[in-house]
C-alpha positions in Angstrom: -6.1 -5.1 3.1 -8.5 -4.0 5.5 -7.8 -1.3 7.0 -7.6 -2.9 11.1 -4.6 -3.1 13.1 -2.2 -5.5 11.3 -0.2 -7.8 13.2 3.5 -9.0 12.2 5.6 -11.7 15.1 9.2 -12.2 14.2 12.2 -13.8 15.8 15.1 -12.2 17.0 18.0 -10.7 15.2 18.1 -11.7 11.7 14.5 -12.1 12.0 13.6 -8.5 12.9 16.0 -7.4 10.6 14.4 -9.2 7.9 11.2 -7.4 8.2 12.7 -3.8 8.1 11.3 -3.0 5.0 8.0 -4.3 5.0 7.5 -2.0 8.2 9.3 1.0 6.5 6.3 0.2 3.4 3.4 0.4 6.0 4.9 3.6 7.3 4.9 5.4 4.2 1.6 4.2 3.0 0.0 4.8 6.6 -0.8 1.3 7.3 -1.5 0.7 11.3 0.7 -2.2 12.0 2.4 -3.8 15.3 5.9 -5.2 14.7 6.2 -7.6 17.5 9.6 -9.6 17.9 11.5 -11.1 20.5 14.7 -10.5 22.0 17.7 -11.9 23.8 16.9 -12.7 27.2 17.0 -9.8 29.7 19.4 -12.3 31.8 22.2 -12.2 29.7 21.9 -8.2 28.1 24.5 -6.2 29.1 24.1 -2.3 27.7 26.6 -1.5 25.0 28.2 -5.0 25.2 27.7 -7.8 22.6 28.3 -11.0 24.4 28.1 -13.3 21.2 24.6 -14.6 22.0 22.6 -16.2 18.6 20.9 -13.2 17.1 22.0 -10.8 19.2 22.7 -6.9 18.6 23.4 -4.1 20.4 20.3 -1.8 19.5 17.9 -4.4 18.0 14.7 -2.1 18.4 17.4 0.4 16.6 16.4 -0.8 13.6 13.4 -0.2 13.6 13.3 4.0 14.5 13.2 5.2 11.2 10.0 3.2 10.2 8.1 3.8 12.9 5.9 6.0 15.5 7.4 4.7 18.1 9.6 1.8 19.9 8.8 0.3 23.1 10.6 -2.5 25.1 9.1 -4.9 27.7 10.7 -4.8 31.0 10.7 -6.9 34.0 7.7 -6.7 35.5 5.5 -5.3 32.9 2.5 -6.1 32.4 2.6 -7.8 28.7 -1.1 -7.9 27.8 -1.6 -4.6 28.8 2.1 -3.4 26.8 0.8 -5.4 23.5 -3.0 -3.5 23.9 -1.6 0.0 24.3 1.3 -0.2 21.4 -1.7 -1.8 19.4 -3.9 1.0 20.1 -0.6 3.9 19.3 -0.8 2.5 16.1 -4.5 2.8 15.3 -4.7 6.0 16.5 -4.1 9.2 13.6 -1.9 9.4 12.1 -2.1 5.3 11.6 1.6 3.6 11.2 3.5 0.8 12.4 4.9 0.4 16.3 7.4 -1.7 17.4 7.3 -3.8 20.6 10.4 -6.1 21.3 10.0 -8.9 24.5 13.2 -10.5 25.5 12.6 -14.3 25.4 12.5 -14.6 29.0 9.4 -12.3 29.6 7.2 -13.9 27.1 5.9 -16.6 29.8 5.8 -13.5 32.5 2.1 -13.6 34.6 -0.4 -10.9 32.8 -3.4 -9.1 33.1 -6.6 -10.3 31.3 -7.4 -9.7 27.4 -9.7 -6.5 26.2 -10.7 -5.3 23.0 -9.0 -2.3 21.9 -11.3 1.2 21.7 -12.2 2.5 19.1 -9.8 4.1 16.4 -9.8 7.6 17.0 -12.2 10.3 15.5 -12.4 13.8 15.9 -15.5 14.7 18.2 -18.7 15.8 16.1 -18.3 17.8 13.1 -16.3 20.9 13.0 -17.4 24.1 11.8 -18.0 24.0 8.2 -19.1 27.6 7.5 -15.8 29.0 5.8 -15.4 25.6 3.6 -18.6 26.1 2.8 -18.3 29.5 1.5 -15.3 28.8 -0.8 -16.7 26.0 -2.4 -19.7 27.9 -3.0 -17.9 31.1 -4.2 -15.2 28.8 -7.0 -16.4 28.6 -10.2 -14.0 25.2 -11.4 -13.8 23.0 -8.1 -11.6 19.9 -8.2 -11.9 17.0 -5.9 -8.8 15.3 -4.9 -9.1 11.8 -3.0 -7.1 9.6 -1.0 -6.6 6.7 0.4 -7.7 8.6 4.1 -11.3 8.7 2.0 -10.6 5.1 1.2 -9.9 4.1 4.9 -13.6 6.1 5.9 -15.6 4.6 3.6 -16.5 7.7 1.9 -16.9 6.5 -1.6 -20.7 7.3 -2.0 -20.6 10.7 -0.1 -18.0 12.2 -3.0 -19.9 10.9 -5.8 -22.6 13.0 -4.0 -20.5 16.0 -3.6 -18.7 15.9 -6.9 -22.4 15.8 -8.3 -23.4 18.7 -6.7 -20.2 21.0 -7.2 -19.8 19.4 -11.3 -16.5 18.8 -10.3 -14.0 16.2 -11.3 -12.5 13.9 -9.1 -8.6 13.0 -9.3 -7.3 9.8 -7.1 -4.3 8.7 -5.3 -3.1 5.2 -5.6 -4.7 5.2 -2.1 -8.3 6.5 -3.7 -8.6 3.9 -6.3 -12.0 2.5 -6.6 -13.5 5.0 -4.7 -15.9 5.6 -7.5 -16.9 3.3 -9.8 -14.3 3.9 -13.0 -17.6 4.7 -15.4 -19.0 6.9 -12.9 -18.9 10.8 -15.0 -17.2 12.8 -12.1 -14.2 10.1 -12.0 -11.7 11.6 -13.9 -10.3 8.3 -15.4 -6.5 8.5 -15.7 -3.3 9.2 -13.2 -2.8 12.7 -12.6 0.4 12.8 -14.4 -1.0 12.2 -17.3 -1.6 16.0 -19.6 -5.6 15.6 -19.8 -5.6 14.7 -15.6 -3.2 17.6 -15.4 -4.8 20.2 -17.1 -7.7 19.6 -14.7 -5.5 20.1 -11.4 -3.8 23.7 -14.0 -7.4 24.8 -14.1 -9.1 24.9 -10.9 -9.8 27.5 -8.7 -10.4 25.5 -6.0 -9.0 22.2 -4.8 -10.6 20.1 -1.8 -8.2 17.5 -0.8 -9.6 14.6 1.2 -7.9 12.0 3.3 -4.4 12.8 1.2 -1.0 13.9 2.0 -0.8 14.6 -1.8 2.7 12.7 -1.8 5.4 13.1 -4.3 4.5 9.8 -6.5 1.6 11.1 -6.2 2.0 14.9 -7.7 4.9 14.0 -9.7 7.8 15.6 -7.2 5.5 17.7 -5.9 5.4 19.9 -9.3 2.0 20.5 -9.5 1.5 23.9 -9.1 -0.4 25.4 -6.0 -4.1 26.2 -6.5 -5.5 29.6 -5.7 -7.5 28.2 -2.5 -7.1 24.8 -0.8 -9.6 23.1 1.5 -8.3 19.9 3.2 -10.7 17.4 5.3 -8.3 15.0 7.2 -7.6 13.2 10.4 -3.8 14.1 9.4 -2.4 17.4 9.5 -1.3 18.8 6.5 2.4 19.4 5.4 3.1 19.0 1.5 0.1 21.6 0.7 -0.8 23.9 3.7 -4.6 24.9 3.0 -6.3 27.4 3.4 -8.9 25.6 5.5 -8.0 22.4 7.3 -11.4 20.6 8.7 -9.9 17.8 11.1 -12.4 15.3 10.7 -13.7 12.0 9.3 -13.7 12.1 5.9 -17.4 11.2 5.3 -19.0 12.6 8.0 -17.4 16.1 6.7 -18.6 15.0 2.7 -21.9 14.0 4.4 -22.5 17.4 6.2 -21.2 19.0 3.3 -23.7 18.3 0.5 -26.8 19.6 1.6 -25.5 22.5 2.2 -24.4 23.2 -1.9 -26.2 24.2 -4.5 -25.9 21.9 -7.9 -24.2 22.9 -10.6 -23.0 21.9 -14.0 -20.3 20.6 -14.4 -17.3 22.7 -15.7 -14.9 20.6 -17.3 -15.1 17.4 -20.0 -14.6 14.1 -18.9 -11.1 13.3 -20.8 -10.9 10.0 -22.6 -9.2 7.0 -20.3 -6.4 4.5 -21.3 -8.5 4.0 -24.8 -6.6 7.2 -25.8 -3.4 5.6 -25.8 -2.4 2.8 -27.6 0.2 -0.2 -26.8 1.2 -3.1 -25.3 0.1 -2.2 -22.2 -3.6 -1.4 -23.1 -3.7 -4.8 -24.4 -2.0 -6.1 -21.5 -4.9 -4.5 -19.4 -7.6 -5.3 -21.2 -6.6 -9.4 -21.6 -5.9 -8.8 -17.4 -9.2 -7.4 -16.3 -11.2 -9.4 -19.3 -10.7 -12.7 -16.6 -11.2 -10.7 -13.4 -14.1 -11.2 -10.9 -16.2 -8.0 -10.3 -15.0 -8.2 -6.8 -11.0 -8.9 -7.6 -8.7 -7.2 -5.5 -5.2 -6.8 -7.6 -1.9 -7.0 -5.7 1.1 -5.3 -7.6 4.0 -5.0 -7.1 7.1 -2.7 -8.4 7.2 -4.1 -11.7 6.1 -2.4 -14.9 2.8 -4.3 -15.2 2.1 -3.1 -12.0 3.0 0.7 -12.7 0.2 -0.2 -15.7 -2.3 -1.2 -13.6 -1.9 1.1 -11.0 -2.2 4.0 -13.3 -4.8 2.5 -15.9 -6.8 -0.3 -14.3 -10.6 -0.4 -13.7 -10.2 -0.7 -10.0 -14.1 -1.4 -9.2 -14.1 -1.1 -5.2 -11.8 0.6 -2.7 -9.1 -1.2 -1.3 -9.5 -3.1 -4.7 -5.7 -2.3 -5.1 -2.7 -3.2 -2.7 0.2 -1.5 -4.6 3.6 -0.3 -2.4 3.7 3.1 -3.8 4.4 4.7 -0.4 8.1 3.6 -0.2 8.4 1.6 -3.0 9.3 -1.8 -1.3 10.0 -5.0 -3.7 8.9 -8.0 -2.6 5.5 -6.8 -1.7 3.1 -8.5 -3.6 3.0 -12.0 -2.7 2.8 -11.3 1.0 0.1 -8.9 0.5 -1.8 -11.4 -1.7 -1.8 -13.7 1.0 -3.6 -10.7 3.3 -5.5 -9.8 0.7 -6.8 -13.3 0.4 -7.6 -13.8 3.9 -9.1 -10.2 4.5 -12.8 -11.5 5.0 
């Protein structure tokens, strides 16, 4: 909801278990989150051995490996505080998912260090050097912007309406790049990109510059979308699904923002396709009774249900962050529980 470190606290056994799949969501979708849940006393573990203590298991933080950067125990004599600030801080750091800490029950009262605020979320130092980007975006002739929800999570929103200006490009979103532009603004190309008019966009480019995206399978329907003759990538991630031919490791918008005065404008190359008013059906009516109550500042929480596929593909998402949708792995039960974040978020 907000992009800070969230914070989950669960009891043992069935509890942890419980909240597998939550986790496993906010590793997909790159959400920073610490998993914090207690354990069987350290007094009565034995390794390997289940004794038949309530909510014991054998492996409890084995649950949680899969969906995770990283699992870490508390042990007698460790300092708690300082264990809770530095799994807190793994997880903010690039690239941002959930970390697990487990405390047996008998630690929890243990004597700790004093309480500090957590640094600041990693950045790459200064701007990299943007001289060969520069050049390729200046030598294509049909540039296509492709956002994410890593532009989303820098704030870059204004800085590629800027760009996009300048290059007369269209700009395709991720779930994660919602609202990034306004959905009137004349660069936003305003439907999913698996729809034919989005598509032919992506077919013809000569250029695509991916920001703050690991262009995901739900995202490029199976990864089908065929390669572009030159990729340039700005990200604090490392590439995998679509190796570029530059990779700036950087903020987002400080990249965007160095960017732009540096390109000459141009006119744009491509027609703004027609959005959801080209189709016609239950679920444009559906969408326009939805967003005809919304509040200019609604933030809409959907979950995996066909309404929520609708909106997620269709809706006039006005702001980013202005949809929570579990695209990343998919996870049911998602939307209430998010609501409630989303509700409390300022």
């Amino acid at each position: 909801a907000t992009g800070r470190l969230g914070v989950a606290l669960t009891t043992t056994g069935p509890g942890a278990a419980n909240i597998v799949a939550a986790t496993g969501e906010a590793w997909a979708s790159h959400s920073p989150l610490l998993v914090i849940a207690t354990d069987i006393s350290s007094s009565v573990r034995r390794p390997g051995a289940f004794r038949g203590v309530l909510h014991e298991t054998t492996d409890q933080a084995g649950f949680f490996r899969p969906v995770t950067k990283a699992c870490r125990q508390v042990k007698p004599g460790a300092d708690l505080v300082e264990t809770v600030r530095s799994a807190g801080e793994l997880a903010m750091q690039h690239p941002r998912r959930p970390v697990y800490l487990e405390v047996p029950t008998d630690l929890l009262a243990a004597a700790n260090g004093a309480l500090r605020d957590l640094p600041a979320p990693d950045m790459a130092d200064g701007l990299p050097d943007l001289t060969e980007a520069l050049a390729l975006l200046a030598a294509a002739r049909r540039p296509l912007v492709w956002a994410g929800g890593g532009a989303s999570a820098s704030g870059a929103g204004a800085e590629i309406a800027q760009l996009a200006g300048q290059l007369g490009a269209p700009v395709l979103t991720s779930y994660g790049g919602r609202g990034l532009l306004p959905p009137d603004h004349p660069c936003l190309v305003p439907l999913p990109p698996h729809m034919p008019a989005a598509g032919a966009l992506w077919d013809a480019a000569d250029l695509v510059l991916v920001l703050g995206s690991d262009l995901d399978a739900m995202n490029t329907q199976g990864f089908r979308q065929p390669r572009p003759p030159v990729v340039v990538t700005i990200d604090l991630v490392e590439p995998v699904n679509l190796p570029p031919e530059v990779w700036l490791r950087a903020d987002v918008r400080a990249v965007v923002a160095g960017l732009v005065p540096a390109l000459a404008r141009r006119e744009p190359w491509w027609s703004r396709p027609g959005g959801r008013d080209t189709l016609a059906g239950p679920e444009t009516r559906f969408l326009d009774a939805l967003e005809s109550g919304l509040p200019a500042d609604a933030v809409v929480v959907a979950d995996m249900c066909i309404p929520g596929y609708w909106y997620g593909g269709f809706g006039r998402v006005t702001q980013p962050r202005g949809l929570a949708y579990p695209v990343g792995w998919g996870t049911l039960g998602f939307g209430f529980p998010a609501g409630l974040g989303a509700a409390l978020r300022n």
